[in-house]
mmCIF file as Biopython writes it, N, C-alpha, C and O atoms, coordinates in Angstrom:
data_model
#
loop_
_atom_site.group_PDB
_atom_site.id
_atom_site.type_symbol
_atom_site.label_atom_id
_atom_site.label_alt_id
_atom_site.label_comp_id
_atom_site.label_asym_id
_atom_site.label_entity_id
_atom_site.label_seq_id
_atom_site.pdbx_PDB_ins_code
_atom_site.Cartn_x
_atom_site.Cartn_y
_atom_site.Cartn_z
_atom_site.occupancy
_atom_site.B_iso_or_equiv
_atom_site.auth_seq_id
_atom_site.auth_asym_id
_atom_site.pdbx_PDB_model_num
ATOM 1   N N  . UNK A ? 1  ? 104.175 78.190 195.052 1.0 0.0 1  A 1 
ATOM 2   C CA . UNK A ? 1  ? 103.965 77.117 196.011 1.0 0.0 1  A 1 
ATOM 3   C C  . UNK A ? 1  ? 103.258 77.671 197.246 1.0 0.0 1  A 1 
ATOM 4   O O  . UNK A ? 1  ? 103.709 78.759 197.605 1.0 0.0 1  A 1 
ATOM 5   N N  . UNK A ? 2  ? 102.258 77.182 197.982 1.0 0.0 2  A 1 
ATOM 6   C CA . UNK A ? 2  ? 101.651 77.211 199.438 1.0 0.0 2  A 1 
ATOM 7   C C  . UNK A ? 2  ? 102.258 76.623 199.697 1.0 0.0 2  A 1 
ATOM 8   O O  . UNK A ? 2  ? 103.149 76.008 199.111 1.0 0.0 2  A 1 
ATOM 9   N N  . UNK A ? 3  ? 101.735 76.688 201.194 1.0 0.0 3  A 1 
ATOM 10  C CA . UNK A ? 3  ? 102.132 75.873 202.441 1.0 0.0 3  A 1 
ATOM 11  C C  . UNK A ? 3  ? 100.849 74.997 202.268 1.0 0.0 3  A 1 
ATOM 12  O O  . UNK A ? 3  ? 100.175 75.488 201.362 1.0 0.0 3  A 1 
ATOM 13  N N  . UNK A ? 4  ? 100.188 73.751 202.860 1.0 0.0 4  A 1 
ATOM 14  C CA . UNK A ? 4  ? 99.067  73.082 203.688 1.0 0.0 4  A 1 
ATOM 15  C C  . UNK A ? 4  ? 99.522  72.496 204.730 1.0 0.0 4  A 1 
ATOM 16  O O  . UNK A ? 4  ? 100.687 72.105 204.787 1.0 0.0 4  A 1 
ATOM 17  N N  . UNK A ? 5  ? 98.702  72.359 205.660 1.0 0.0 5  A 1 
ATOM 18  C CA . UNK A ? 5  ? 98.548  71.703 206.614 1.0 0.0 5  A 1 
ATOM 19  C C  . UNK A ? 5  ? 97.951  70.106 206.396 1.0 0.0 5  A 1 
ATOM 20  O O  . UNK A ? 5  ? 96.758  69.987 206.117 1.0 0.0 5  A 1 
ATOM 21  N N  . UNK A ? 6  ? 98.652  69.108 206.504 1.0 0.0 6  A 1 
ATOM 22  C CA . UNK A ? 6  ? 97.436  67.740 206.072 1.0 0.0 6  A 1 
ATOM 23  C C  . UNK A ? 6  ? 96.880  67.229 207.483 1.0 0.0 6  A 1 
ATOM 24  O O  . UNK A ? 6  ? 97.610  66.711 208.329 1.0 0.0 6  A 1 
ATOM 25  N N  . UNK A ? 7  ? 95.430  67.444 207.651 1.0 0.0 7  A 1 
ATOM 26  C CA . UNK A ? 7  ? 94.880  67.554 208.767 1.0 0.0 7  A 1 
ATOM 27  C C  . UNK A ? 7  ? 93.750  66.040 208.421 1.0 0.0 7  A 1 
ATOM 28  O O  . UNK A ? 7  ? 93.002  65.831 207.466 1.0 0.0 7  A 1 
ATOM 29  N N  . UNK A ? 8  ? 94.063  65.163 209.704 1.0 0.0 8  A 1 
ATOM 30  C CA . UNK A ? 8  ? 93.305  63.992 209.511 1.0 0.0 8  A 1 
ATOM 31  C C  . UNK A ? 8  ? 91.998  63.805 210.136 1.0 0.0 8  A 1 
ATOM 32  O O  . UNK A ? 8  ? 91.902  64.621 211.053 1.0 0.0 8  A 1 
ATOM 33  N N  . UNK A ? 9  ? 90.623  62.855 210.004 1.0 0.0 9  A 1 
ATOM 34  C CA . UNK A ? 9  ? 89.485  63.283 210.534 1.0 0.0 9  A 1 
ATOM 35  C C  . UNK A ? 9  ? 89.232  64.165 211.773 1.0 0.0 9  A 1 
ATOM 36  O O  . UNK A ? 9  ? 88.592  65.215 211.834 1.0 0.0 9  A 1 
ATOM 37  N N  . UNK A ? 10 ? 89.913  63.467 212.791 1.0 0.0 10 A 1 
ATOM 38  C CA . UNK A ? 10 ? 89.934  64.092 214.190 1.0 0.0 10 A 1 
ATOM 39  C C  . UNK A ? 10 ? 90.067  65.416 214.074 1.0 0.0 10 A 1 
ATOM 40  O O  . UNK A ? 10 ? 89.487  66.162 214.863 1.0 0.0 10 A 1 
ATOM 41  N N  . UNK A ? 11 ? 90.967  65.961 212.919 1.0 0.0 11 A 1 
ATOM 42  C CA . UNK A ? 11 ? 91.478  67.134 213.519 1.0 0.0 11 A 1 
ATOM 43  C C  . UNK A ? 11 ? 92.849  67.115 213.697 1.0 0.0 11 A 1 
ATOM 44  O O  . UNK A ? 11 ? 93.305  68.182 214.109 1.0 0.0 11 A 1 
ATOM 45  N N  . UNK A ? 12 ? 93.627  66.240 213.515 1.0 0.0 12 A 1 
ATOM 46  C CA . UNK A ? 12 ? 95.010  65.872 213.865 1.0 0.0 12 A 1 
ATOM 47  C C  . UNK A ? 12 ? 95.384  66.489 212.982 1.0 0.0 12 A 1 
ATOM 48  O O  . UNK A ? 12 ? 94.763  66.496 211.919 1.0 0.0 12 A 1 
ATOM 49  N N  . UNK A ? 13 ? 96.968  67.469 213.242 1.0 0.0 13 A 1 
ATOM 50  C CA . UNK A ? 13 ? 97.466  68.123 211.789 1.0 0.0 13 A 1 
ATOM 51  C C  . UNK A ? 13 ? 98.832  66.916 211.878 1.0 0.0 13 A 1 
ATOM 52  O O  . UNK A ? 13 ? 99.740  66.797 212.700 1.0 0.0 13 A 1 
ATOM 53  N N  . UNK A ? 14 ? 98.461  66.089 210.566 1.0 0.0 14 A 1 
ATOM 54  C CA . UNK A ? 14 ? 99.555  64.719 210.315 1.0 0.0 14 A 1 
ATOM 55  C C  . UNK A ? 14 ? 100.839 65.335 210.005 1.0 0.0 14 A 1 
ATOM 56  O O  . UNK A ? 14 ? 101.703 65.173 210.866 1.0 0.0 14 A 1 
ATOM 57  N N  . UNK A ? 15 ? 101.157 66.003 208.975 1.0 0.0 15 A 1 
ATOM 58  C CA . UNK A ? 15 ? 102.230 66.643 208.220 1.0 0.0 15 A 1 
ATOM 59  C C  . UNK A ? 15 ? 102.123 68.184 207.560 1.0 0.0 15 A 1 
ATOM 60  O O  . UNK A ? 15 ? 101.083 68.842 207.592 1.0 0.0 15 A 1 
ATOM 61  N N  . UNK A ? 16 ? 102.843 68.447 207.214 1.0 0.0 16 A 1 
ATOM 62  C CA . UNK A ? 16 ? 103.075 69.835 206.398 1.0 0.0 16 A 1 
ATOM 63  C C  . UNK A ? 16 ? 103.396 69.732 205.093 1.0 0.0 16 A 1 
ATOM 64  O O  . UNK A ? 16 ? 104.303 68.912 204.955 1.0 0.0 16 A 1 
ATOM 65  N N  . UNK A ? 17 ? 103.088 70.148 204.210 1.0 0.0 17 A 1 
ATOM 66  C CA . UNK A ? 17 ? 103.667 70.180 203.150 1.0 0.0 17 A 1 
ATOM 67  C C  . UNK A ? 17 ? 103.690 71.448 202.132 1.0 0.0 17 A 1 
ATOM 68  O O  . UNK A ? 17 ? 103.416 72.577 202.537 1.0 0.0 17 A 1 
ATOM 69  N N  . UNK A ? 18 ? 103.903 71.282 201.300 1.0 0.0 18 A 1 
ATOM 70  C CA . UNK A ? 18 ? 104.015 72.740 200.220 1.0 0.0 18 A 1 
ATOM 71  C C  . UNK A ? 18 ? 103.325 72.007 198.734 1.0 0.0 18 A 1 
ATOM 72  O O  . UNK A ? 18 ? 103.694 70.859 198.483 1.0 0.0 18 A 1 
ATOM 73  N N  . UNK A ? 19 ? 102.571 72.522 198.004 1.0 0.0 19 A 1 
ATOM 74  C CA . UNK A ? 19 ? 102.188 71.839 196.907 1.0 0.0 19 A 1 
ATOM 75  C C  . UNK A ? 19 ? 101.884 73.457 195.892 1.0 0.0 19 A 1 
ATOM 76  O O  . UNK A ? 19 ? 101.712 74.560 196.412 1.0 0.0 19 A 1 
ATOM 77  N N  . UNK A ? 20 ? 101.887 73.182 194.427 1.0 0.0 20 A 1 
ATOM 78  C CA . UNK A ? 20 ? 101.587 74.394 193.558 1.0 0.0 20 A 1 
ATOM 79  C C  . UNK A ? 20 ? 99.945  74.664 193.619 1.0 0.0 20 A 1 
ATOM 80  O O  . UNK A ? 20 ? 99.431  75.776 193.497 1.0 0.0 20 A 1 
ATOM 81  N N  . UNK A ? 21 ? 99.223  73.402 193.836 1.0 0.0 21 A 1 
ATOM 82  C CA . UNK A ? 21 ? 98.171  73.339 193.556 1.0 0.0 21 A 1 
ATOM 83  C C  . UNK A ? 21 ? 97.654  72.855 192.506 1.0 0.0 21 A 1 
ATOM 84  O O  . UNK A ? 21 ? 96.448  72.610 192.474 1.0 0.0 21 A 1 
ATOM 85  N N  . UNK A ? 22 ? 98.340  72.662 191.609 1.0 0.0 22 A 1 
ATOM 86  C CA . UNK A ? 22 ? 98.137  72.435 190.507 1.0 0.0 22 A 1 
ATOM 87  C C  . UNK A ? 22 ? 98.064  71.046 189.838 1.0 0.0 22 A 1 
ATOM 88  O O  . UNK A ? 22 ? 97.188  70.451 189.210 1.0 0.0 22 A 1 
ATOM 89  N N  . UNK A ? 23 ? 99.813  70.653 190.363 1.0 0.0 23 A 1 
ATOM 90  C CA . UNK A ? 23 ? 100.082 69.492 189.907 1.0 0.0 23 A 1 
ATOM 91  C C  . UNK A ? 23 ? 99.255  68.118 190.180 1.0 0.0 23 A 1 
ATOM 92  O O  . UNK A ? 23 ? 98.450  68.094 191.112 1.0 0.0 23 A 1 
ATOM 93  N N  . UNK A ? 24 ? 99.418  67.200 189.522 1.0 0.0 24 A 1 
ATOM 94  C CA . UNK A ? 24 ? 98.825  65.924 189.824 1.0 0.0 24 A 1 
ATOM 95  C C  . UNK A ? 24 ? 99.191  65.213 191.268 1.0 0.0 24 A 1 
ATOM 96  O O  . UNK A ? 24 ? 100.013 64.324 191.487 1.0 0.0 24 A 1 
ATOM 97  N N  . UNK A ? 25 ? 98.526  65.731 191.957 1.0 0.0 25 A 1 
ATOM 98  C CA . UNK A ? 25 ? 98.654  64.847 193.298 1.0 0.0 25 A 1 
ATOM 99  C C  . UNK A ? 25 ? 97.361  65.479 193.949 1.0 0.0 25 A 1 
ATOM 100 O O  . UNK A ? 25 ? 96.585  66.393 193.669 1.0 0.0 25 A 1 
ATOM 101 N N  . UNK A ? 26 ? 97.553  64.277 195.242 1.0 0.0 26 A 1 
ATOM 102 C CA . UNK A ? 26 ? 96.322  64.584 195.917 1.0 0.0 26 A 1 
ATOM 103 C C  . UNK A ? 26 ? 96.829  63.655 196.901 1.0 0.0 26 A 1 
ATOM 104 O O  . UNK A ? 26 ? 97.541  62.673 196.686 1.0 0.0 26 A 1 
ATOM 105 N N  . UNK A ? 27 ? 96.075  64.364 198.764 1.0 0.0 27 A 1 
ATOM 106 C CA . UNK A ? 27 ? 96.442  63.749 199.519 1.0 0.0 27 A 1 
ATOM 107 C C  . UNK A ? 27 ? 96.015  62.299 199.985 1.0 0.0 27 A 1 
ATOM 108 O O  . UNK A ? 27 ? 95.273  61.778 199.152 1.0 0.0 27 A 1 
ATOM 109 N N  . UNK A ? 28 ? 96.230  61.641 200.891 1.0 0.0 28 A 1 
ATOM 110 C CA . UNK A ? 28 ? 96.286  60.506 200.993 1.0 0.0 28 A 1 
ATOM 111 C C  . UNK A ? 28 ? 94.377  60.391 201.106 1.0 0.0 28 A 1 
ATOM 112 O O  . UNK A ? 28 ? 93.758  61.425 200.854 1.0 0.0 28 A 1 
ATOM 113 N N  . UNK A ? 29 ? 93.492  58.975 201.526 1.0 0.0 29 A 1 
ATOM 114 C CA . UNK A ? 29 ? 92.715  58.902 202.059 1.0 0.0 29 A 1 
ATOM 115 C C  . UNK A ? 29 ? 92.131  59.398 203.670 1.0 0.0 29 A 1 
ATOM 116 O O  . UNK A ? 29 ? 92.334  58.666 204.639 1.0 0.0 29 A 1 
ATOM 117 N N  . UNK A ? 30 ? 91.493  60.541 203.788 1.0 0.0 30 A 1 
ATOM 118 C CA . UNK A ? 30 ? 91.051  60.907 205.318 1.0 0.0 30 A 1 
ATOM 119 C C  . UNK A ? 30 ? 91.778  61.837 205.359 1.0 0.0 30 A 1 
ATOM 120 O O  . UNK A ? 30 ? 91.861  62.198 206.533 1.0 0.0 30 A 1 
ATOM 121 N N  . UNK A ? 31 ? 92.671  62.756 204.387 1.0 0.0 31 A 1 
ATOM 122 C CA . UNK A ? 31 ? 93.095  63.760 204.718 1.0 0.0 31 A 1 
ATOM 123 C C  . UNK A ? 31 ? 92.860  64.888 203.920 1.0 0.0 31 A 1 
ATOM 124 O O  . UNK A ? 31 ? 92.939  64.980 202.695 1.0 0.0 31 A 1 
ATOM 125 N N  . UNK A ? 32 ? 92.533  65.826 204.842 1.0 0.0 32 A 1 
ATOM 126 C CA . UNK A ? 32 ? 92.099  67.425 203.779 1.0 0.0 32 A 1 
ATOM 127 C C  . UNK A ? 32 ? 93.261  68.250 204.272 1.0 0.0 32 A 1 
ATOM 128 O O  . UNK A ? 32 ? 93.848  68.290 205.353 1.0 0.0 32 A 1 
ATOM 129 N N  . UNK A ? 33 ? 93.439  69.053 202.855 1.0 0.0 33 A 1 
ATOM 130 C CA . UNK A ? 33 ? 94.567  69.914 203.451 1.0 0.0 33 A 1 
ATOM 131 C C  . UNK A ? 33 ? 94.189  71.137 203.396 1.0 0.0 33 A 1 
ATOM 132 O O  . UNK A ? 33 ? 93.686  71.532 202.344 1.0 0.0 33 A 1 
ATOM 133 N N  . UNK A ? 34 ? 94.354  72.124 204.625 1.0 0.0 34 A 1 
ATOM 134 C CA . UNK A ? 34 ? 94.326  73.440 205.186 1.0 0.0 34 A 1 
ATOM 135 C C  . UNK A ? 34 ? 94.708  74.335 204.491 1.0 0.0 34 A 1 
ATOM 136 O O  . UNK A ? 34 ? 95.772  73.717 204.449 1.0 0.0 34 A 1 
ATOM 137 N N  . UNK A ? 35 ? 94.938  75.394 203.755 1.0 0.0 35 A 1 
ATOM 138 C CA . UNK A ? 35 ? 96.540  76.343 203.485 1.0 0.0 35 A 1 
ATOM 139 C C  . UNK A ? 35 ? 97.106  76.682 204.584 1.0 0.0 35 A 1 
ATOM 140 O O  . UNK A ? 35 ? 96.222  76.546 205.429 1.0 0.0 35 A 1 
ATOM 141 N N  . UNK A ? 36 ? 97.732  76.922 204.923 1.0 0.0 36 A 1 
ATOM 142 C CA . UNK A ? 36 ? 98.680  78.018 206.217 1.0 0.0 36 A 1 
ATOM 143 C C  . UNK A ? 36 ? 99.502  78.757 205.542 1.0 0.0 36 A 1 
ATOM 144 O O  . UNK A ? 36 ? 99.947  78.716 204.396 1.0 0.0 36 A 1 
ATOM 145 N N  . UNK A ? 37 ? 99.639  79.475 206.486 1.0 0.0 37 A 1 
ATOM 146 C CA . UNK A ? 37 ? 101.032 80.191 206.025 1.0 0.0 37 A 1 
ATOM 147 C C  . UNK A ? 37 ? 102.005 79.864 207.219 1.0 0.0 37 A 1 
ATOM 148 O O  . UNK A ? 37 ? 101.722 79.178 208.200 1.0 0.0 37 A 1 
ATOM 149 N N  . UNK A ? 38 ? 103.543 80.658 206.877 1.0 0.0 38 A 1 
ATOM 150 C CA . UNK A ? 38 ? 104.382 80.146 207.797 1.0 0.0 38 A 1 
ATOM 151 C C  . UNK A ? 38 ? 104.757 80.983 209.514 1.0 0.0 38 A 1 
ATOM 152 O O  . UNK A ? 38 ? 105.738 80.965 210.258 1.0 0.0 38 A 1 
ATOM 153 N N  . UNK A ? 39 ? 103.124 81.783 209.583 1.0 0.0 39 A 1 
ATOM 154 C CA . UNK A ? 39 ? 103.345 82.364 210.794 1.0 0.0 39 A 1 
ATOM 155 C C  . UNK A ? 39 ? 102.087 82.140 211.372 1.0 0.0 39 A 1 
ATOM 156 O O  . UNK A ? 39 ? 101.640 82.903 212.229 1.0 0.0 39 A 1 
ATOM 157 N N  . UNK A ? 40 ? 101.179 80.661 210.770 1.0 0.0 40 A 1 
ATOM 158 C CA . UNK A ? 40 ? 99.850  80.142 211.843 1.0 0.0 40 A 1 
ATOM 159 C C  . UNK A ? 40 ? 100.703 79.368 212.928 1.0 0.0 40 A 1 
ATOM 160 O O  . UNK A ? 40 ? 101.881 79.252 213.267 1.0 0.0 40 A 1 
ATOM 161 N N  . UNK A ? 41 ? 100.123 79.153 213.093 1.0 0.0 41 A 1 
ATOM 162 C CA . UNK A ? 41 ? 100.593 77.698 214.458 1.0 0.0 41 A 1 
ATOM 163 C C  . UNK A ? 41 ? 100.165 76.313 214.022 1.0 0.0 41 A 1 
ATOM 164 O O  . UNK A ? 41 ? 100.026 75.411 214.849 1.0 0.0 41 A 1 
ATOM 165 N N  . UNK A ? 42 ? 99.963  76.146 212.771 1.0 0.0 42 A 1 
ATOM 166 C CA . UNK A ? 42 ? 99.745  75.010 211.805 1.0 0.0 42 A 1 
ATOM 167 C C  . UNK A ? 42 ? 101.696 74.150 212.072 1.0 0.0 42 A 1 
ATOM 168 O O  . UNK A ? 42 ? 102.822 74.493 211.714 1.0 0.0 42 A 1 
ATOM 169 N N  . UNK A ? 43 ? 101.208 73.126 212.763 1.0 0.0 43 A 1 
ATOM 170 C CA . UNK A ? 43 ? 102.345 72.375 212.521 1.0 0.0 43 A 1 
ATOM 171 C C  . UNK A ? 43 ? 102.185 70.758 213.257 1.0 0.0 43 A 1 
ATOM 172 O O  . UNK A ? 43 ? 101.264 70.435 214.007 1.0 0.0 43 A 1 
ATOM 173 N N  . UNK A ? 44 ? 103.019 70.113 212.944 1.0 0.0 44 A 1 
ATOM 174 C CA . UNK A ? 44 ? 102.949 68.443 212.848 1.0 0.0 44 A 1 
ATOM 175 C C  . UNK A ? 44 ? 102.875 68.130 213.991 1.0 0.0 44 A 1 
ATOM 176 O O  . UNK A ? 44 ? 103.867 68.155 214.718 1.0 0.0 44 A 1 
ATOM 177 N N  . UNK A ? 45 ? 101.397 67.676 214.513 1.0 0.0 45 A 1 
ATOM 178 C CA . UNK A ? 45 ? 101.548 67.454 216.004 1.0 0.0 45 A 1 
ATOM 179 C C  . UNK A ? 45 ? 100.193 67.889 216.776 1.0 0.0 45 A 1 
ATOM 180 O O  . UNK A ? 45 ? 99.564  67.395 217.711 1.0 0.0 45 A 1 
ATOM 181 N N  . UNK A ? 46 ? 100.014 69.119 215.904 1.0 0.0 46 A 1 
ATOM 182 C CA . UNK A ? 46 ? 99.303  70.216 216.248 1.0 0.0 46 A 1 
ATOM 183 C C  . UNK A ? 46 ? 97.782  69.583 216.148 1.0 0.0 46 A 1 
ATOM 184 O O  . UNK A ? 46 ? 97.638  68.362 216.075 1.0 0.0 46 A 1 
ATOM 185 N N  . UNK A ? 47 ? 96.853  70.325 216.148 1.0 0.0 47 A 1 
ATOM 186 C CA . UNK A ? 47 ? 95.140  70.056 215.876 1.0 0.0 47 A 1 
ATOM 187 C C  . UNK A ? 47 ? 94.717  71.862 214.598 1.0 0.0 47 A 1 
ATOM 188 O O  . UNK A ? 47 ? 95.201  72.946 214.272 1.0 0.0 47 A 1 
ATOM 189 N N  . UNK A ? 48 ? 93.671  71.084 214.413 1.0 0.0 48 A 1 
ATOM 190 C CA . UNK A ? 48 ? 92.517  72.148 213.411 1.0 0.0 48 A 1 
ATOM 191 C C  . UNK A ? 48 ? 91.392  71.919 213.482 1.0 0.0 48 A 1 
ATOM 192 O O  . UNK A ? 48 ? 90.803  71.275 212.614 1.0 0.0 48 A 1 
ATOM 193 N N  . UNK A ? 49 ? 90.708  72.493 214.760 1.0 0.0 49 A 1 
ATOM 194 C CA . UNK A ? 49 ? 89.555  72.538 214.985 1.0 0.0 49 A 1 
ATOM 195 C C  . UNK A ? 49 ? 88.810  74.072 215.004 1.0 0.0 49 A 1 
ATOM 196 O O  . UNK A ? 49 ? 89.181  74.999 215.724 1.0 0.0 49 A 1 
ATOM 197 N N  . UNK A ? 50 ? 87.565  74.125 213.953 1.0 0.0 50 A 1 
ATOM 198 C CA . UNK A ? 50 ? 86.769  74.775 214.655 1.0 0.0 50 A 1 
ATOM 199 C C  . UNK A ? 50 ? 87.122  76.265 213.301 1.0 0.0 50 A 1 
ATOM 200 O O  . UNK A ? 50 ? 86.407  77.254 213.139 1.0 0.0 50 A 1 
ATOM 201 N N  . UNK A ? 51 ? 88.245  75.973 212.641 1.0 0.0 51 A 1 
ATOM 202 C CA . UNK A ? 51 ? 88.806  76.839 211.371 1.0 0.0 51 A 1 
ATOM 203 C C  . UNK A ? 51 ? 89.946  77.381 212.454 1.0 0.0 51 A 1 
ATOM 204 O O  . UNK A ? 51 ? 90.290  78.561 212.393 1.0 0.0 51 A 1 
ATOM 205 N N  . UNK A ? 52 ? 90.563  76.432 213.511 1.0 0.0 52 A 1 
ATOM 206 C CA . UNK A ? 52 ? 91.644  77.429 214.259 1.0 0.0 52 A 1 
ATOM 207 C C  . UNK A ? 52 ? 92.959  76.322 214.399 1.0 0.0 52 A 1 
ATOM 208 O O  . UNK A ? 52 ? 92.683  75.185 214.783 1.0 0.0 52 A 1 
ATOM 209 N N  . UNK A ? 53 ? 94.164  76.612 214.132 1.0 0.0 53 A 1 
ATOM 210 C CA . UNK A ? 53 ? 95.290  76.085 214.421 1.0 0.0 53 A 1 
ATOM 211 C C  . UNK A ? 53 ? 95.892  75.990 215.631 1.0 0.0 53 A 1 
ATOM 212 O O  . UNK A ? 53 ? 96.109  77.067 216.187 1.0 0.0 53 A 1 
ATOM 213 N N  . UNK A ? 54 ? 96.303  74.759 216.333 1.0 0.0 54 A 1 
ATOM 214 C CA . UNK A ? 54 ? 96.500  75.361 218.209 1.0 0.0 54 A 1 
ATOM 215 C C  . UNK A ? 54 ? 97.634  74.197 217.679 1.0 0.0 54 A 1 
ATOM 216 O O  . UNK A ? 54 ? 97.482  73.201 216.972 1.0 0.0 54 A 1 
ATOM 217 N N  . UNK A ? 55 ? 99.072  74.890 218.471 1.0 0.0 55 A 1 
ATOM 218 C CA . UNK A ? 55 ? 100.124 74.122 218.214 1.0 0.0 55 A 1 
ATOM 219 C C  . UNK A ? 55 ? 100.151 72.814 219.177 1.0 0.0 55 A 1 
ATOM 220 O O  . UNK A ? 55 ? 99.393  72.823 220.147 1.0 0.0 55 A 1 
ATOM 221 N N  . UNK A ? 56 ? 100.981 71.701 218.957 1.0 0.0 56 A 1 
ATOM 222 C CA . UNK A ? 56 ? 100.881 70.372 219.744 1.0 0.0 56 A 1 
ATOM 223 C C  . UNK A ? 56 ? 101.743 70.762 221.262 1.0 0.0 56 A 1 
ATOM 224 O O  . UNK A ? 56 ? 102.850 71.301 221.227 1.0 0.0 56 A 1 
ATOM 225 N N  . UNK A ? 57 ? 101.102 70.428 222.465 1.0 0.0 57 A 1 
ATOM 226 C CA . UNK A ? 57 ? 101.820 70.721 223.442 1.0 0.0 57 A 1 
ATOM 227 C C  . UNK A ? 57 ? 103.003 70.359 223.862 1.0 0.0 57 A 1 
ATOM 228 O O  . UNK A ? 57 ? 103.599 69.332 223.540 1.0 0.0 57 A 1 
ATOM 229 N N  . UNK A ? 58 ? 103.397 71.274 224.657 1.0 0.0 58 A 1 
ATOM 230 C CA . UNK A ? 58 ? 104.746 70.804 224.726 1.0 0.0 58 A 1 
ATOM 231 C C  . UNK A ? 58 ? 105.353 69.775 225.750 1.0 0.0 58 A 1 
ATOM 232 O O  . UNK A ? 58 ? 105.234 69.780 226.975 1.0 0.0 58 A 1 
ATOM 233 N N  . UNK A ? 59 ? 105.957 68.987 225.034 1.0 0.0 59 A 1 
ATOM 234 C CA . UNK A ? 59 ? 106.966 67.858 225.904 1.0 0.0 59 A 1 
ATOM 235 C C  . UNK A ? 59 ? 106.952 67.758 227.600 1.0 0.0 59 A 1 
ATOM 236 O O  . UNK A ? 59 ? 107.580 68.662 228.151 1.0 0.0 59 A 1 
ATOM 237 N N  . UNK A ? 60 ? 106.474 67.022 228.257 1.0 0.0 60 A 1 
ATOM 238 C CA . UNK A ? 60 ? 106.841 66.832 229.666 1.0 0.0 60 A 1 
ATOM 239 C C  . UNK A ? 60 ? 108.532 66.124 229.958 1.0 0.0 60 A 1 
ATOM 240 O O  . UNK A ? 60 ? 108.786 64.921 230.007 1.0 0.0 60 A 1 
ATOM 241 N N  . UNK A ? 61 ? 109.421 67.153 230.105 1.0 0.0 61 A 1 
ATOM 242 C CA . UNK A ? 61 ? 110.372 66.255 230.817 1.0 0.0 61 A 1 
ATOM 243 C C  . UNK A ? 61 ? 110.278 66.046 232.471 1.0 0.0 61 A 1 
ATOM 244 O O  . UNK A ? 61 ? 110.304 66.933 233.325 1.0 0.0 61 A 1 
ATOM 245 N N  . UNK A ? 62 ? 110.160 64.600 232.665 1.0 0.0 62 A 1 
ATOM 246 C CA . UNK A ? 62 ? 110.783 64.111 233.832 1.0 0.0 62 A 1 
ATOM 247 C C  . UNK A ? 62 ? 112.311 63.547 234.123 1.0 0.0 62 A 1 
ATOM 248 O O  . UNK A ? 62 ? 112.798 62.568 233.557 1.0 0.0 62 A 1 
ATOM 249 N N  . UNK A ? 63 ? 112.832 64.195 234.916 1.0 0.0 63 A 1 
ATOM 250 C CA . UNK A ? 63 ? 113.856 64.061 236.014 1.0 0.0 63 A 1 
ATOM 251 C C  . UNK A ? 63 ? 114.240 62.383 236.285 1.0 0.0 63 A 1 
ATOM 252 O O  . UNK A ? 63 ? 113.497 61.962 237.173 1.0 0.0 63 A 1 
ATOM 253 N N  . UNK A ? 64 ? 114.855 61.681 235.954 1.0 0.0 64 A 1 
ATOM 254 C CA . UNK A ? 64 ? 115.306 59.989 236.837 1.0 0.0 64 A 1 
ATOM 255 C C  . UNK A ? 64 ? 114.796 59.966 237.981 1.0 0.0 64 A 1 
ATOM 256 O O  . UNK A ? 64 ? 114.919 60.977 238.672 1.0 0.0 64 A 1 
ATOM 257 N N  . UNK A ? 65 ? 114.119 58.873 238.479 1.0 0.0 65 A 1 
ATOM 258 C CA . UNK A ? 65 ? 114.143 59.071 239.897 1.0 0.0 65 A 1 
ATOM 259 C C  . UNK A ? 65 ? 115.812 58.405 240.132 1.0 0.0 65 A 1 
ATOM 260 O O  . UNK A ? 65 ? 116.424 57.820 239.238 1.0 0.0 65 A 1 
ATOM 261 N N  . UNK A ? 66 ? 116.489 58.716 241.896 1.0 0.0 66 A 1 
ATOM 262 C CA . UNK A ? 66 ? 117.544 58.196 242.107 1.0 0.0 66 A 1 
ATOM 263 C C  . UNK A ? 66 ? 117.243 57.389 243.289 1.0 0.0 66 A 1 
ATOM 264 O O  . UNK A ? 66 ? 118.120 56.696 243.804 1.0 0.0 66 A 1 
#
């Protein structure tokens, strides 16, 4: 089994998945899948531009106002 990345036109990495390669499937419409392995920065959220993985940024927490 791999890893892929399912990366949508933009560049958006949609999901992750693991496939043999082999079997009968194939991803949805508008999506190509990447390989990764499990120490790129390939992950759900993330982008793939350019042949480079850049992870999705991180969360702004704001404070309540009182």
């Amino acid at each position: 089994m791999a890893r892929y990345a399912m990366v949508d036109t933009d560049g958006n990495v949609t999901n992750i998945c693991e496939w043999d390669g082999e079997s009968n499937w194939s991803p949805p419409d508008g999506i190509t899948l990447v390989e990764c392995d499990d120490q790129s920065d390939a992950e759900r959220g993330g982008t793939y531009i350019n042949g480079t993985f850049t992870r999705a940024p991180e969360p702004v927490i704001e404070e309540p106002a009182l």
